[in-house]
C-alpha positions as CSV (number, residue, x, y, z in Angstrom):
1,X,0.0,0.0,0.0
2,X,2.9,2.5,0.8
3,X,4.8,1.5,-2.3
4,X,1.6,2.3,-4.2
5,X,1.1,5.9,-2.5
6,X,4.7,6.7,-3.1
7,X,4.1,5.7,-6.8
8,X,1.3,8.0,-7.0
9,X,2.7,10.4,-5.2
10,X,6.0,10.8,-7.4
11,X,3.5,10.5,-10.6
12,X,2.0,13.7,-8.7
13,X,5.2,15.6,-8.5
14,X,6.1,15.0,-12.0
15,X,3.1,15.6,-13.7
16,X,3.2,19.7,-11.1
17,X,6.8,19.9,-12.0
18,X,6.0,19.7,-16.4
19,X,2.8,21.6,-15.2
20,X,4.9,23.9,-13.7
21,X,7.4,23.9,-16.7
22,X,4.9,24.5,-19.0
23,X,3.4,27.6,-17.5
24,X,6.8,29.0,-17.1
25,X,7.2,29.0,-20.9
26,X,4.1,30.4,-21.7
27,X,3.3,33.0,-19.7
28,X,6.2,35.2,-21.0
29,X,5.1,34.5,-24.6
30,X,1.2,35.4,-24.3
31,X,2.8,38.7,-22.1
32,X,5.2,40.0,-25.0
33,X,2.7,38.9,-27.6
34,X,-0.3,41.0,-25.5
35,X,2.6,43.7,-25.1
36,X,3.3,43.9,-28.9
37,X,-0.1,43.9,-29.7
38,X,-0.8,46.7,-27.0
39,X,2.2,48.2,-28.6
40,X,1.3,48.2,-32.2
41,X,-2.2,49.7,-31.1
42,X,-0.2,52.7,-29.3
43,X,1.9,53.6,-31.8
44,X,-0.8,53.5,-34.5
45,X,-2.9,56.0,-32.0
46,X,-0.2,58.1,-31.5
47,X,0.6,58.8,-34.7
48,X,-1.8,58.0,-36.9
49,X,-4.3,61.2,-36.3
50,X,-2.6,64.9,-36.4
51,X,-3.0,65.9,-32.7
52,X,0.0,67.5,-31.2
53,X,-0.3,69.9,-28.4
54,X,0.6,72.8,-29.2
55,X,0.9,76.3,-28.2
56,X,2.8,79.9,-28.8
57,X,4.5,82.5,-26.3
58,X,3.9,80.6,-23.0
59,X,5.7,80.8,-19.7
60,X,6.6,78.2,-17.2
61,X,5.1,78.2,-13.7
62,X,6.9,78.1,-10.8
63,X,11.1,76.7,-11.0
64,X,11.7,74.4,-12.8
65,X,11.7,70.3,-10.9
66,X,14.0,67.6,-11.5
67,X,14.6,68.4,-15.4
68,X,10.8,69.2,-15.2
69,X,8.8,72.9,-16.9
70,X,5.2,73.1,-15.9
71,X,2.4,75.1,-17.9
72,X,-1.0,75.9,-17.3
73,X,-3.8,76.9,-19.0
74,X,-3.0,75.1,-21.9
75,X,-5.7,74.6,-24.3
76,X,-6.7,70.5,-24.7
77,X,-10.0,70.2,-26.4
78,X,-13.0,72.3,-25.1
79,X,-11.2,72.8,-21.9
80,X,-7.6,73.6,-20.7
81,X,-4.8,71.2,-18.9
82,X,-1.7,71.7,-16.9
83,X,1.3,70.1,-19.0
84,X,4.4,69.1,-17.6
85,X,7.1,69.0,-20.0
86,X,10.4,66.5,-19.4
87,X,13.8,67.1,-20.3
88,X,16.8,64.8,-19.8
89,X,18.8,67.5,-18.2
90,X,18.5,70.3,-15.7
91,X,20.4,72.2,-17.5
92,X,18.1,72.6,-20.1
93,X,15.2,73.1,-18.2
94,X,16.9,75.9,-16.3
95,X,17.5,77.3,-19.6
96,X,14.1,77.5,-20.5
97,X,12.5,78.5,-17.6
98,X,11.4,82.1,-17.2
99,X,11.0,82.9,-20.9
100,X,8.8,82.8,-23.6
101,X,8.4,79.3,-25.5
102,X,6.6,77.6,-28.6
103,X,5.5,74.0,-27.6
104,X,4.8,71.4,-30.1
105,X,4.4,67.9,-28.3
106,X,3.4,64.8,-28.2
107,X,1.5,64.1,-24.9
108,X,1.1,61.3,-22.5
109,X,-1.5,60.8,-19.7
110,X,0.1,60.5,-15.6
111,X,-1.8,57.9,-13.3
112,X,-3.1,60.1,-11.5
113,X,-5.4,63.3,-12.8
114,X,-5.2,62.7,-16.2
115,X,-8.0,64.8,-17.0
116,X,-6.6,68.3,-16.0
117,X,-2.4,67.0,-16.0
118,X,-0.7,65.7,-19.5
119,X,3.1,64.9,-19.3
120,X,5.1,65.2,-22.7
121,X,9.1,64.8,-23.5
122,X,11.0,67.6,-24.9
123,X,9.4,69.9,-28.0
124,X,10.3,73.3,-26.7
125,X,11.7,76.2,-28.7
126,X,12.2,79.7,-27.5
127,X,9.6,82.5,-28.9
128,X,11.4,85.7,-29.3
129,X,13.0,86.0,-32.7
130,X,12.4,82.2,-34.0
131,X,9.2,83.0,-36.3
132,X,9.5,82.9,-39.8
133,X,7.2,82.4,-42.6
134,X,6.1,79.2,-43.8
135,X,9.1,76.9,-44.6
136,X,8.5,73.2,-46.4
137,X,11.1,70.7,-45.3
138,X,13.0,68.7,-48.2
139,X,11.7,64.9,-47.5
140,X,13.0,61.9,-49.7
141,X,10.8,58.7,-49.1
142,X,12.9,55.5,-50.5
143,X,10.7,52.5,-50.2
144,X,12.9,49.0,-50.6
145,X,15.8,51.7,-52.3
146,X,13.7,53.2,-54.4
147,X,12.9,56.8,-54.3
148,X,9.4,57.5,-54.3
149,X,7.4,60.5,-56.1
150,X,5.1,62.7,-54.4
151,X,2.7,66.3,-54.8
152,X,4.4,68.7,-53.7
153,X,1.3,69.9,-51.9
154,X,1.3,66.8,-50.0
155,X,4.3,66.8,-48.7
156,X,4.3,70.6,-47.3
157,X,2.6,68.8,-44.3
158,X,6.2,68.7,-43.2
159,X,6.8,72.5,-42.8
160,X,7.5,74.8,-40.0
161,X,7.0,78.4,-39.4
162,X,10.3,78.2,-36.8
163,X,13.7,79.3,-37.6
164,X,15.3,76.5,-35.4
165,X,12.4,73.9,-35.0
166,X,12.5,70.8,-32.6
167,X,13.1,67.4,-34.3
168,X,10.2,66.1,-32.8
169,X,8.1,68.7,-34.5
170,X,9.5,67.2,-37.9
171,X,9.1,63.3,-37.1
172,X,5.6,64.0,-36.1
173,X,4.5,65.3,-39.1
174,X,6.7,63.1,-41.7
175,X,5.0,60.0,-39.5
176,X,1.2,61.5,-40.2
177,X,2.4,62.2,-43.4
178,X,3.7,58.7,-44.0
179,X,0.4,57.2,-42.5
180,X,-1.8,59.4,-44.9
181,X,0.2,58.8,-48.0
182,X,1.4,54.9,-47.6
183,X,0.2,53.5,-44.4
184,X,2.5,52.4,-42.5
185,X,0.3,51.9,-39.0
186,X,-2.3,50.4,-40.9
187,X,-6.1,50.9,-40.6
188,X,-5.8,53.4,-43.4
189,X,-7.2,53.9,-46.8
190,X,-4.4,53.1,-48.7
191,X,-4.3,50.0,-49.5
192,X,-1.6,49.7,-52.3
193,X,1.3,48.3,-49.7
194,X,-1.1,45.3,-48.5
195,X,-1.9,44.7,-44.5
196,X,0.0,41.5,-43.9
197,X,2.4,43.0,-41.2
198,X,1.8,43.1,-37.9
199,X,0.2,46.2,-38.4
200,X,-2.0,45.4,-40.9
201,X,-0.1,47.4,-42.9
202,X,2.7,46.9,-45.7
203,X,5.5,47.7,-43.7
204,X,6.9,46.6,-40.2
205,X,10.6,48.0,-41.0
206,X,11.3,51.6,-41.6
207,X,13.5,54.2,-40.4
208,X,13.2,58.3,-40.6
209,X,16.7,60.3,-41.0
210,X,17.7,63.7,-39.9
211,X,20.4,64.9,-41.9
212,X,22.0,68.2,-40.6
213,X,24.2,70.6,-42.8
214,X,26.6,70.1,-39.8
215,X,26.6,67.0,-40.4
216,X,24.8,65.7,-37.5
217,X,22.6,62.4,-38.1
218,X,19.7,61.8,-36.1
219,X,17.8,58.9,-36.4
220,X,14.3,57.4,-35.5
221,X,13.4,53.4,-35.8
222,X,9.3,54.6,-37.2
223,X,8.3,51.2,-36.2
224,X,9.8,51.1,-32.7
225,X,6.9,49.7,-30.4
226,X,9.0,50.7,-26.7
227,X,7.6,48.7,-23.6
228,X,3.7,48.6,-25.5
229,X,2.8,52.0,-23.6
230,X,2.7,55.4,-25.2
231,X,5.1,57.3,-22.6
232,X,7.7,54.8,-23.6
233,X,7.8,55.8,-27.2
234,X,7.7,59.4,-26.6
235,X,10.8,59.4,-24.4
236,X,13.1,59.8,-27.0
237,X,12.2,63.5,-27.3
238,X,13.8,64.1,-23.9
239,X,17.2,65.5,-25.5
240,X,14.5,68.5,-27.0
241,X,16.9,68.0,-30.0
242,X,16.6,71.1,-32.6
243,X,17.7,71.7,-36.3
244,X,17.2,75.3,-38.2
245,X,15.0,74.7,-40.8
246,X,17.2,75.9,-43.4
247,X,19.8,73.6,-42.6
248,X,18.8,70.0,-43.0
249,X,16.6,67.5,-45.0
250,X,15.0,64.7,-44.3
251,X,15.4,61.0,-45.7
252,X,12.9,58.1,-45.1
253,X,13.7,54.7,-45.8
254,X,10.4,51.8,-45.9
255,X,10.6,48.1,-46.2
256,X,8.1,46.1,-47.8
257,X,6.7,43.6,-45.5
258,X,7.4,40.0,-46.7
259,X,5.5,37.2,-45.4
C-alpha cells in the first residue's frame, strides 16, 4: 500500500513539475505577444491622427523640478490642462525657464489626474526672434531603395514656421504624413502596400533620418513599439533636440513587409 502511494505520489510531482514547466514557458510568450499587440495599437494611435499639443508665447510656472517645466492653461480640447514637460537634463530646463516658448508635443497621460495633468518629452523652442514664414522641409521617401514621387502639396505637411524647429516637431508630421500617403500603421485607406504585417499594414521596418548641414545624423526606428505603452515611445524627445530649418533634410527609408 505504501509503495503504491509513493508511486502515486512521485507521478503527482512530475506531472506539477512539467505543469509547472509548461506555465513558465508560456506566460512570457502570451505577455510579450499581449505587449506587442498593445504596442502596435499605441503607436498607430499616437501617430496615426494629427494631434499635437501645441501652443505659442507661454511661460513656465513656478522653477523648474527635476529636469521638469510646468504650464498651465494650456488649451486641450473644449477645456484647458496643466502640462508638464520633461527634459533629460536640468540644464536645459533651467534654460528654459522664465521665458517665452513655442511647444509642439506629443502628450502622455500621468496615473493620476489625467483629465486636467498631461506629461510630454521635450518639444520646446524659444519665442522671441524664431518666427519665420512658412518653410517646407526637403523629404526623400525611398521605399525598398527606391525613391518615391510625391505632390508637392502633399508633402508641405512637413513645414515649419520656426527658424530652429525641434526634431520632434518634424518626425511628427513626416509620421502623419507617411500614415496618410502609404500607411505604415495600418487601418488606413491606402491599400496599395497590403496589410500583412503586424500592423496590418505593408510595412513593419522603416526608419526616418535627420540629416543636418553640420553633419549631425539623427535617427528614429518609425516602427519602434517601446515597452507597449505610449510614454515609452515618446521618451526619446527628452534630449529636446533642434535643427534650423534651413539647414537640413529629411530622408525616409520603408521596407516592404514579406511574409
Amino acid at each position: 500500500m505504501r509503495k503504491i502511494v509513493n508511486v502515486n505520489f512521485k507521478k503527482f510531482l512530475t506531472s506539477s513539475f512539467l505543469l509547472w514547466v509548461f506555465i513558465s514557458a508560456i506566460i512570457p510568450t502570451c505577455y510579450a505577444y499581449e505587449m506587442s499587440s498593445v504596442g502596435v495599437i499605441n503607436l498607430r494611435n499616437l501617430y496615426s491622427t494629427y494631434d499635437p499639443t501645441e501652443v505659442k508665447g507661454k511661460i513656465n510656472e513656478g522653477p523648474p523640478f527635476s529636469g521638469s517645466l510646468f504650464y498651465k492653461n494650456i488649451p486641450y480640447g473644449n477645456s484647458s490642462i496643466e502640462l508638464k514637460v520633461e527634459l533629460n537634463s536640468v540644464e536645459k530646463a533651467n534654460f528654459f525657464s522664465g521665458k517665452r516658448v513655442d511647444i509642439f508635443t506629443l502628450e502622455y497621460s500621468p496615473p493620476c489626474n489625467s483629465n486636467i495633468k498631461k506629461n510630454s518629452y521635450g518639444g520646446i523652442t524659444l519665442s522671441d526672434g524664431n518666427r519665420i514664414d512658412k518653410k517646407n522641409i526637403p523629404v526623400n521617401i525611398f521605399i525598398d531603395g527606391v525613391q518615391q514621387k510625391y505632390s508637392y502639396t502633399d508633402i508641405s505637411t512637413v513645414s515649419t514656421d520656426k527658424k530652429e524647429v525641434t526634431i520632434q516637431e518634424l518626425d511628427v508630421k513626416s509620421r502623419y504624413y507617411l500614415q496618410k500617403h502609404f500607411n505604415i500603421y495600418g487601418f488606413g485607406d491606402v491599400k496599395d502596400f497590403g496589410r500583412s504585417s503586424r500592423f496590418q499594414s505593408g510595412f513593419e521596418e522603416g526608419n526616418i533620418i535627420f540629416h543636418l548641414n553640420s553633419g549631425e545624423r539623427i535617427s528614429y526606428n518609425l516602427f519602434d513599439t517601446g515597452h507597449g505603452d505610449r510614454e515609452s515611445m515618446l521618451k526619446k524627445y527628452s534630449d529636446n533636440k533642434t535643427a534650423y530649418s534651413d539647414q537640413l533634410h529629411i530622408d525616409i527609408y520603408l521596407v516592404k513587409f514579406n511574409k
